[in-house]
C-alpha atoms as an extended CHARMM CRD file, in Angstrom:
* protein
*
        98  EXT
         1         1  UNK       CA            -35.0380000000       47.5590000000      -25.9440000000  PROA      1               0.0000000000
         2         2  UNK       CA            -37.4970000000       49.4010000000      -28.4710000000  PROA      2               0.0000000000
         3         3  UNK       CA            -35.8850000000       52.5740000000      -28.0560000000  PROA      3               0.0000000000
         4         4  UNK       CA            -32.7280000000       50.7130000000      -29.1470000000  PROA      4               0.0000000000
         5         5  UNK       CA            -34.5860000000       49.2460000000      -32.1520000000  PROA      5               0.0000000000
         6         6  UNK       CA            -36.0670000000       52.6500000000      -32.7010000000  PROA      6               0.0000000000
         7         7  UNK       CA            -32.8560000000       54.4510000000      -32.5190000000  PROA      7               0.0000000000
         8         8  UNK       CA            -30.8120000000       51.4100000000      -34.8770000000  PROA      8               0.0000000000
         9         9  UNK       CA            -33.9820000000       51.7750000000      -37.3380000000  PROA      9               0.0000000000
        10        10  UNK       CA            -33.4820000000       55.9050000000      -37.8630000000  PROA      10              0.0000000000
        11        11  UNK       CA            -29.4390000000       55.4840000000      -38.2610000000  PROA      11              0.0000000000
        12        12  UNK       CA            -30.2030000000       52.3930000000      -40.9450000000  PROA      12              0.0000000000
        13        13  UNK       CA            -32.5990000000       54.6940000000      -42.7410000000  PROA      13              0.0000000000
        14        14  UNK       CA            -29.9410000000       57.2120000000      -42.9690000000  PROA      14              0.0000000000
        15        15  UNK       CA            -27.7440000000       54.6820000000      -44.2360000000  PROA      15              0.0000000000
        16        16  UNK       CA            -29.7510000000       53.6560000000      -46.8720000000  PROA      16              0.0000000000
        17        17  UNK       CA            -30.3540000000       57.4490000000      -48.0170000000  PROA      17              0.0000000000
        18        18  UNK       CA            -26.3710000000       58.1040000000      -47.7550000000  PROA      18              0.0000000000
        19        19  UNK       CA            -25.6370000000       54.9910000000      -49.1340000000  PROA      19              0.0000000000
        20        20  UNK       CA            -23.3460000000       51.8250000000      -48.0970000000  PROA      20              0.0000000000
        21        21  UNK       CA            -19.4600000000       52.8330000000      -47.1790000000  PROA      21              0.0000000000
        22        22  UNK       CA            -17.3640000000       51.7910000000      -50.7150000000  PROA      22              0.0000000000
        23        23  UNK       CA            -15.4540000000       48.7560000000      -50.7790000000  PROA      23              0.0000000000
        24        24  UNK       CA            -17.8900000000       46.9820000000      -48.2540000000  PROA      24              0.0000000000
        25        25  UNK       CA            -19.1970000000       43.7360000000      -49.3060000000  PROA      25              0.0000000000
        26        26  UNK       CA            -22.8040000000       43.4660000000      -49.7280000000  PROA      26              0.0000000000
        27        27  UNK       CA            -23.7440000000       40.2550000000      -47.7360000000  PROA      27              0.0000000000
        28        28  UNK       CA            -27.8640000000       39.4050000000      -47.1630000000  PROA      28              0.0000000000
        29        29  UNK       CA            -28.4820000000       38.4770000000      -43.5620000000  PROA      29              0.0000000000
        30        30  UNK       CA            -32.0920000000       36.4460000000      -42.6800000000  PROA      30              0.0000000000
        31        31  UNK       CA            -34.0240000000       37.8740000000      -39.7490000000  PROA      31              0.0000000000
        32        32  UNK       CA            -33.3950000000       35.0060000000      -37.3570000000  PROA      32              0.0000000000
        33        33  UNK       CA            -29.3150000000       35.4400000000      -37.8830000000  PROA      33              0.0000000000
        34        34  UNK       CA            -30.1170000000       39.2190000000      -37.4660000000  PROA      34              0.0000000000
        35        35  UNK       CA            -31.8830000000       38.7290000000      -34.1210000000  PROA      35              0.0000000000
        36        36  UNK       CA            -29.1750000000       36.1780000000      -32.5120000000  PROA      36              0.0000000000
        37        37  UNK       CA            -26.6880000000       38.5310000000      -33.2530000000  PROA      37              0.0000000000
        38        38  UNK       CA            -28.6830000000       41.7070000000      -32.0460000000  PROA      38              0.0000000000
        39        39  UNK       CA            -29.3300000000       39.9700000000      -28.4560000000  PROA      39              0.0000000000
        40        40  UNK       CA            -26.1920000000       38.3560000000      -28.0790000000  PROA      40              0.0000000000
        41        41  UNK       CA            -24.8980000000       42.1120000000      -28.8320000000  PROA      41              0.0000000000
        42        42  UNK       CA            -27.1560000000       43.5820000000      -26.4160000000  PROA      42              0.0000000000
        43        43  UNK       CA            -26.4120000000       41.2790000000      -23.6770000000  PROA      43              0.0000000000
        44        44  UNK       CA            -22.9050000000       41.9740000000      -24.2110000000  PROA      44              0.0000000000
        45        45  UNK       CA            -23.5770000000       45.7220000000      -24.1060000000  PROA      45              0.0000000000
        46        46  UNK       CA            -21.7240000000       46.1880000000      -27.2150000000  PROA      46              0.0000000000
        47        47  UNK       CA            -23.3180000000       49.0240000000      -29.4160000000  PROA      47              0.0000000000
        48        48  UNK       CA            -21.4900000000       48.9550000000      -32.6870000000  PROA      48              0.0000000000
        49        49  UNK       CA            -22.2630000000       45.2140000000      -33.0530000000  PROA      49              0.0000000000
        50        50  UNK       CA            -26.1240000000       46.3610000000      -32.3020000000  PROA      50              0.0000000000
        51        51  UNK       CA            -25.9280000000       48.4310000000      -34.5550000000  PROA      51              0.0000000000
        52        52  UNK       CA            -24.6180000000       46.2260000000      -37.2130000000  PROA      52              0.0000000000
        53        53  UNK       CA            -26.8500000000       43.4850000000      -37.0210000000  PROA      53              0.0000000000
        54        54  UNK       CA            -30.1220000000       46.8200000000      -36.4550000000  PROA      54              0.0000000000
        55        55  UNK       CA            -28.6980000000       47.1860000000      -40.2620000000  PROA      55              0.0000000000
        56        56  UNK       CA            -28.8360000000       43.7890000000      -41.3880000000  PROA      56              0.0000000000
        57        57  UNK       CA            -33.2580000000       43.4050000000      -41.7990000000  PROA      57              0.0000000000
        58        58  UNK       CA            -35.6450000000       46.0700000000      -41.3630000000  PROA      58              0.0000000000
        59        59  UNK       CA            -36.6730000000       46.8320000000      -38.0260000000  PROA      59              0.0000000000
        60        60  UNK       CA            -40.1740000000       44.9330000000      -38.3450000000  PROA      60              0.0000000000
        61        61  UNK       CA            -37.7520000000       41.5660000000      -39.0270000000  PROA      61              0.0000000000
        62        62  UNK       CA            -35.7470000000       42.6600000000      -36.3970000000  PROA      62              0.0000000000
        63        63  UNK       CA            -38.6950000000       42.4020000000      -33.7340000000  PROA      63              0.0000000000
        64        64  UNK       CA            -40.1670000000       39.4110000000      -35.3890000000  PROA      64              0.0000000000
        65        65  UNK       CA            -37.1060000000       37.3950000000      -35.0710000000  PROA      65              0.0000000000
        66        66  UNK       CA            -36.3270000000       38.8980000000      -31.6280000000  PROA      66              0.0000000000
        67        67  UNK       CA            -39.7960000000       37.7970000000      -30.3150000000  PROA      67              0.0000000000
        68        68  UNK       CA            -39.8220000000       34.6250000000      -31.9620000000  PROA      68              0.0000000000
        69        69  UNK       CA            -35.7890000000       33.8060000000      -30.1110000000  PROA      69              0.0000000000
        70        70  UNK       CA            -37.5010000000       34.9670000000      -26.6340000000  PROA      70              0.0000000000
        71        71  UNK       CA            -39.9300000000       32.3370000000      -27.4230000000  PROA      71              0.0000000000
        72        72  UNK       CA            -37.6480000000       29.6410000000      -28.5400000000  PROA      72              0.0000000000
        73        73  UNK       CA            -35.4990000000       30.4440000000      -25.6140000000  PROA      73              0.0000000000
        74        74  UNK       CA            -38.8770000000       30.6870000000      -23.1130000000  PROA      74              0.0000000000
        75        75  UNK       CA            -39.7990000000       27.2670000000      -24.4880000000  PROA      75              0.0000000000
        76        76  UNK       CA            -36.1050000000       25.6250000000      -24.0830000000  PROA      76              0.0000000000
        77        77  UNK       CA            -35.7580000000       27.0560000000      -20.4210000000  PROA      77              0.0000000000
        78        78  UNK       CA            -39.1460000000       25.8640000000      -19.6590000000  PROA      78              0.0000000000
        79        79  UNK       CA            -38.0850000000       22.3410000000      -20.9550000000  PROA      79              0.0000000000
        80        80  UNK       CA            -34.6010000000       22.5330000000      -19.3660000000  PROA      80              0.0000000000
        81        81  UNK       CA            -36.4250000000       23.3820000000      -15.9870000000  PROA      81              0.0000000000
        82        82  UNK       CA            -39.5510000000       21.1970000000      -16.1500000000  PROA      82              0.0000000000
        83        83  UNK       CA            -41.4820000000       24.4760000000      -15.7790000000  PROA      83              0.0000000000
        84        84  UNK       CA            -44.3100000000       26.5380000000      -17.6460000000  PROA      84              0.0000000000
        85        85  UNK       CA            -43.6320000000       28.7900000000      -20.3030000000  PROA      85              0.0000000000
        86        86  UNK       CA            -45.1840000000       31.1330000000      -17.7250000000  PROA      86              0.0000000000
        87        87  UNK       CA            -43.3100000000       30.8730000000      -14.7940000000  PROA      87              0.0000000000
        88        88  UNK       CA            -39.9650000000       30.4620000000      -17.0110000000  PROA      88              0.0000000000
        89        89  UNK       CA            -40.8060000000       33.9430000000      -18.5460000000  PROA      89              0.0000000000
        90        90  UNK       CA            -42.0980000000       35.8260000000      -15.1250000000  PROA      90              0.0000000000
        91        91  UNK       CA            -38.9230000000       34.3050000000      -13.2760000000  PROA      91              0.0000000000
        92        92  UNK       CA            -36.6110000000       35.6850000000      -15.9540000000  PROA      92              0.0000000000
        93        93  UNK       CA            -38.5050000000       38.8970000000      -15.9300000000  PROA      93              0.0000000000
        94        94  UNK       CA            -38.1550000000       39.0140000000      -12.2320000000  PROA      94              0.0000000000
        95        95  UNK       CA            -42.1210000000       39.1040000000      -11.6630000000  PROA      95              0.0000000000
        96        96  UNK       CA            -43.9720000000       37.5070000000       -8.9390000000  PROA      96              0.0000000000
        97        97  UNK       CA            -45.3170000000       33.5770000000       -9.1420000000  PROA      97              0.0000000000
        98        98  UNK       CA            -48.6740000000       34.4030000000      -10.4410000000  PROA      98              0.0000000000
């Protein structure tokens, strides 16, 4: 996943240095919109729509909003399952009980 985010990053810089495509609208994204649609696009496998939303914050945003939608999700599964955090996050990793 970071060498996705790393990857996204160095084409947005080279956006920014090119410049934005005329006749495209100019529409501000927040971070947590930016993450939802980054992981939704990466669990999807879909590239061009990862690296769309890659374009939308900078890639520090990017990982903040990622990490804190892994947590939100962590904490909702955890909920859901009337489980730790912990084991919620291992079992979804696919690590051992610990």
């Amino acid at each position: 996943m970071w060498g996705r985010i790393r990857k996204s990053s160095a084409r947005f810089v080279h956006g920014v240095r090119t410049g934005a495509p005329a006749g495209r609208e100019a529409r501000t994204h927040n971070l947590f919109e930016a993450a939802a649609a980054y992981v939704s696009a990466c669990a999807e496998d879909d590239q061009d729509r990862i690296d769309e939303a890659s374009a939308w914050v900078s890639p520090e945003a990017l990982s903040f909003g990622v990490n804190e939608l892994a947590c939100r999700a962590v904490i909702a599964l955890a909920r859901e399952r009337d489980e730790s955090p912990r084991t919620v996050a291992r079992a979804l990793l696919g690590l051992p009980a610990a």
